[in-house]
Structure formats: structure tokens, C-alpha cells
N, C-alpha and C positions, 0 to 999 in steps of 0.2 A: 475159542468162543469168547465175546467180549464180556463182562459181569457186567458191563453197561446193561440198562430196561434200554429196549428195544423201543422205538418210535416208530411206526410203518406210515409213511406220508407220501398220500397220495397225490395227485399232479405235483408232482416234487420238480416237474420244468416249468410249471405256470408262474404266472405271479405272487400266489397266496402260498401254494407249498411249496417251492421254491424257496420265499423268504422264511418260510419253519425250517427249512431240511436248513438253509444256510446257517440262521441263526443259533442254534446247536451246535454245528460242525465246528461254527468258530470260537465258540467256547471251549476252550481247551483243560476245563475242569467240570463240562458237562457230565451230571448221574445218567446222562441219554447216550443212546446210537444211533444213526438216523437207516432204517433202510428205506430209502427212493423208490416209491413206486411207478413208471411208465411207459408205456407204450412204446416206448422205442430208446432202449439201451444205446444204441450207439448212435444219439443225438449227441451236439454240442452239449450241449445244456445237463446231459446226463454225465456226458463225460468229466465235465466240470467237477458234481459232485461226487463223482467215485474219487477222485485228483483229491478228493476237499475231504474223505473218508468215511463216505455216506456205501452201505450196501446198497447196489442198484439192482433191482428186481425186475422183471415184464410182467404185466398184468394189467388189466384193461376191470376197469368200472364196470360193462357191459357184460363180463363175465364172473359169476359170483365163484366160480369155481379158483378163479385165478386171485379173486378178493381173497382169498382162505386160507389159501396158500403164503401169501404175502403177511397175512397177520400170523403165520405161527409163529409160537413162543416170543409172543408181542406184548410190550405191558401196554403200551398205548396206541393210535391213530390220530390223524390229521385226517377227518374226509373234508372236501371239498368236488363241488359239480360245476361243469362249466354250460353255462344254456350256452352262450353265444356261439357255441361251435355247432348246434342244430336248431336253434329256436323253439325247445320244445319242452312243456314244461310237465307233461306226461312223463317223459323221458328222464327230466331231472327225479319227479316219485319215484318211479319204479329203483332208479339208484341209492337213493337212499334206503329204501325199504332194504336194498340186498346188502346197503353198508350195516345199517343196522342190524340183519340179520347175522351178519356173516362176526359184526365185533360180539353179539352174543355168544355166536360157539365158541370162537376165541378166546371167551373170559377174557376179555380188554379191561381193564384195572382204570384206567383214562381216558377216553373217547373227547376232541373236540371235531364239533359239526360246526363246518359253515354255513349260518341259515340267514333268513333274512325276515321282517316281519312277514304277516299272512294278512296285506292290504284288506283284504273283504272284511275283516272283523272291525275295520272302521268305516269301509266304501263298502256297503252292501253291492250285490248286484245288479239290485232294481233303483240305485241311487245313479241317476243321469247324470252328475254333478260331472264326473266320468267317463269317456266310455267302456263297455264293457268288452274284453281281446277275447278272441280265439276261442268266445262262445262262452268262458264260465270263467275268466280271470279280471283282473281289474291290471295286475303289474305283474304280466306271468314270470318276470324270472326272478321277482319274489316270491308271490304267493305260494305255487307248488313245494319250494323249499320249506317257510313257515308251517302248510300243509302238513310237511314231512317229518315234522320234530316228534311228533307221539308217536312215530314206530320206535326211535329210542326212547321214550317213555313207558310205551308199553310193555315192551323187551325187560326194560326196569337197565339199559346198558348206563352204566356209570358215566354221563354226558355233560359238559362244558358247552350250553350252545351259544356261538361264537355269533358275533355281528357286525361285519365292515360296515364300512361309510363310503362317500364317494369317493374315486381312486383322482386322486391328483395326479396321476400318470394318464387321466385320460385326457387334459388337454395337450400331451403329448402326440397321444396315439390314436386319439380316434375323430379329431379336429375339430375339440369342443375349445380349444384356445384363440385369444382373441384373433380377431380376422379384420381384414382391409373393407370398409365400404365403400361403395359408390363415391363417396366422398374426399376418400385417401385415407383417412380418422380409425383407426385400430378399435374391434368394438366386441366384448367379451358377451357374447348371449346367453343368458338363461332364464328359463321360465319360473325362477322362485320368486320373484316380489321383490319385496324389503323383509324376506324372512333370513335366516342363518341359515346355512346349512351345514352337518358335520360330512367332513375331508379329512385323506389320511393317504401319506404316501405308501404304497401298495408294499413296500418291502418291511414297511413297520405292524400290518398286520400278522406277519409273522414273527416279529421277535414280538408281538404281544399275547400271543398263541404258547409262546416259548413261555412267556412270563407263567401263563396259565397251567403250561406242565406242572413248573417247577411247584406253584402252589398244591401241586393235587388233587386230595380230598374237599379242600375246604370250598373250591368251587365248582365240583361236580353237584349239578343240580342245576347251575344257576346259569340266567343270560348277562352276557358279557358282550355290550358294545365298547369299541375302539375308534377312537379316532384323534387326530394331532391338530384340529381346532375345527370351533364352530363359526362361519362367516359368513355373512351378506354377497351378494352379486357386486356390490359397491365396495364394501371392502376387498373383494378381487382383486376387481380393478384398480382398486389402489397400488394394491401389491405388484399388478404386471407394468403400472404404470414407471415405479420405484425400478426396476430390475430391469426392463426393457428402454428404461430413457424415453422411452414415447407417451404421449398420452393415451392409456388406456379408457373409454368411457362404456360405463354397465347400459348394455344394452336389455331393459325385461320385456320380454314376449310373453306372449298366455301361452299356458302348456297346449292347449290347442293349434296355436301356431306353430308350435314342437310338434307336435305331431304328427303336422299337415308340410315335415320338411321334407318327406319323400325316401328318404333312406331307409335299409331293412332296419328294425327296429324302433325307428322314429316316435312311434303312436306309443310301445312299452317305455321308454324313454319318458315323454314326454307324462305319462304316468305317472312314472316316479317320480320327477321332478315337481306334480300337483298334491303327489302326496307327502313330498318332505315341504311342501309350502304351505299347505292346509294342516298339517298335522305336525307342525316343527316340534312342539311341546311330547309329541311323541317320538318322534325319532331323536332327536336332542337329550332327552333325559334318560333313556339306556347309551347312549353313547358319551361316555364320560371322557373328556379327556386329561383329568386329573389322574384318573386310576390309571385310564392306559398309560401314562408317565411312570404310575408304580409297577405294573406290569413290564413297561420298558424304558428304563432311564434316558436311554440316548433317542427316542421320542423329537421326532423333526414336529415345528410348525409348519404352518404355510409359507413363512417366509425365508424358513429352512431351505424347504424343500425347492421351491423358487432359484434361491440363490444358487443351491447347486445344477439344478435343471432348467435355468432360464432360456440357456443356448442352443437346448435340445428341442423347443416348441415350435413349432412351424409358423411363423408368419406370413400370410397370404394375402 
């Protein structure tokens, strides 16, 4: 049995616990062990980490029984929920409720949650500014999550809650990168204005997860945004313009017009993106990207991040 503390990290094949289970593993004077929580052991992705020297577990979110299991003799946890795989922000509650519960029998020593803020506590409901999703949410694959932080408060579980930023891997993967018009002219859309927005390549939220073990104590309690720079729509395009050789030019739309693009999720989307532009001074001032440097030295920018994945964006 290893005298390493135990990590038990959940989606340890997604993007977020993925980059925790990895960034441990490859530390080779980690105080941690990681064991890999998911659904399907003999994925690629699993097998990776068993190869990398991660214990790989089966256990599924939807069952707290199997949550239980996976946390014995655990000093800590990585939870992480994924709405995008059902759209349901019901669903994402009820999982946290049973993470929380299950790291209390546990006596988890370090708990970090990935939550996200609880939009309504600045977009009321009956604020039209907005509109209202799925009957009581304003950005349901935040809200539910930020909903969700007081069952580990109440529990009293020793909690780190954890706060991404936009993933720069999505103008990779979900064709939020710039695109051809009508015109031929390369044109990077989004609905924030001339506000900043904080971005972070989706592998560095995990070594700054990792950062957060290593501290301990001292930030159990506390929220912890992450992110590897705050930018404009203009200063994007700056940046794909430099990497790509092409002229990039910031195309800004109303979050309305986002939301009126038709695709599943478009309307929650377009949400978010009203509320990191209305509220930048909020979501900007928890997301530090000073700390997360301390939290993770090797901390990509955006134009880090760019230069290593320029090749990989899809231009259409």
C-alpha cells in the first residue's frame, strides 16, 4: 500500500480531472497518489493513466454507493460535474449533494469542488435584462453548481471551491474559433463587448487544483479562481491574427444574437457570455491570474497557449 495520501479524482478522463490525475502523476516527488475515478476502465484515456501510475477505479457520480467506495482511505477528492453530457442542471444538484455527502462519511481531509458562480445572486429572475432557461435558471450550468456549494458548507466538508474560466480549448472543439464570412475575412465572434474576459487552457486548471492540494489547510474555506489571462474580443483577434498569418477581425454580437444561433445550448451560452460582460469586475476579480501562476508556475498565456495549438483550430 503506498504511504502516499490518496487523491480520488473524479472524471479523471475529462478535461478538468484528467489535467489533476495528470499533473500529480508526473510529479515524481508527489506527497499524493492519484486513484482515477471512471466509468469505463478500459478506455484509452484510462489506460493512459494506469501506464502513468494512477489507481483506476469504476464508479459512476450517479451512484453514491460507488462514490463511497472510491473515496476509502482517501485524504482528498477532485469532484467535478459535467452538464454538457445531459443538459440538466437538476442533475448536476443532486450530484453534488451525494459528492458532498459521501466525502463527509469519508472524512476527506481536502475536498476541491468545481463550481462556478450562482448567476441569480446578480441576475435576479424577474430581471428581463436576461432571459430566464429552463423555468428558474438564468446560466444553468452555472447556477445549479454555485446553488450546490452549501451542502459542503453545511456538511462543514473541509472544501477548496475551485473556479474555471473560459476553456481556450473551446475554440478548438466546439467552433467557437475564428470563422470565414461571406466575405472570405476570418472573423472571431463573441458576445462580450469591449469587456476582458478570463481564459485558461483547460490542462492548466488542473495543475492549479494540484497547486491547491499541495497548500492544504490554508485554502480549505476559500474560493479560488484560475485563469492564464484576462482579454478583450480584440485582443483575440490580435493574437489569432499573429499565429494564423491571416487577418483576424473581433466580430461583437449581442448575447442575444448568441443565443438566437440555434445550436443545443446556444441561449445558456449566450448567457454566460452577458454575464461575464455585464459583470466582468465580477468574475475577473476571483479569477486571479497572478495566484494561479503561484499555484502553477508553468501557467500558459493565451499566447502560449495559441502558439502551441494554433494548428489544431479549425478554420472554415
Amino acid at each position: 500500500m503506498s504511504a502516499k495520501k490518496i487523491i480520488t479524482v473524479f472524471g479523471a478522463t475529462g478535461a478538468q480531472g484528467g489535467g489533476v490525475a495528470k499533473a500529480i502523476l508526473q510529479d515524481s516527488n508527489s506527497e499524493f497518489a492519484v486513484r482515477a475515478v471512471t466509468r469505463d476502465p478500459g478506455s484509452d484515456k484510462a489506460k493512459e493513466l494506469a501506464t502513468m501510475g494512477a489507481e483506476v477505479v469504476q464508479a459512476d457520480i450517479d451512484d453514491k454507493q460507488s462514490m463511497k467506495q472510491a473515496l476509502k482511505d482517501a485524504y482528498g477528492a477532485y469532484f467535478v460535474t459535467f452538464f454538457w453530457a445531459h443538459f440538466s442542471p437538476e442533475k448536476e444538484y443532486a450530484e453534488a449533494q451525494s459528492m458532498a455527502e459521501a466525502a463527509k462519511e469519508a472524512k476527506l481531509q481536502h475536498v476541491i469542488w468545481s463550481t462556478l458562480e450562482d448567476t441569480r445572486k446578480w441576475v435576479p429572475l424577474e430581471d428581463n435584462r436576461m432571459p430566464t432557461l429552463q423555468g428558474k435558471y438564468k446560466v444553468p450550468h452555472f447556477d445549479a453548481k454555485g446553488e450546490a456549494d452549501h451542502f459542503f458548507t453545511d456538511l462543514e466538508v473541509p472544501t477548496t471551491f475551485l473556479r474555471a474560466s473560459f476553456y481556450w480549448d473551446n475554440f478548438i472543439y466546439f467552433g467557437m474559433g475564428p470563422k470565414k464570412g461571406p466575405d472570405g475575412k476570418l472573423y472571431l465572434t463573441l458576445p462580450i463587448g469591449d469587456k476582458k474576459m478570463a481564459g485558461i487552457a483547460s490542462e492548466d486548471i488542473g495543475k492549479c487544483a494540484y497547486g491547491i492540494f499541495k497548500r492544504g489547510k490554508e485554502l480549505i474555506g476559500k474560493t479560488v479562481g484560475v485563469a492564464g489571462g484576462q482579454l478583450t474580443g480584440q485582443e483575440m483577434a490580435q493574437a489569432f491574427t499573429r499565429v494564423l498569418g491571416k487577418d483576424v477581425i473581433y466580430n461583437s454580437i449581442t448575447p442575444e444574437e448568441f443565443r438566437n444561433l440555434g445550436f443545443q445550448g446556444a441561449d445558456d451560452l449566450g448567457n454566460m457570455f452577458q454575464f461575464y460582460r455585464d459583470f466582468d469586475d465580477v468574475c475577473n476579480s476571483v479569477r486571479d491570474v497572478r495566484f494561479s501562476k503561484e499555484l502553477n508556475p508553468a501557467l500558459k498565456s493565451f499566447d502560449m497557449w495559441l502558439d502551441e495549438n494554433a494548428a489544431r483550430i479549425p478554420i472554415e
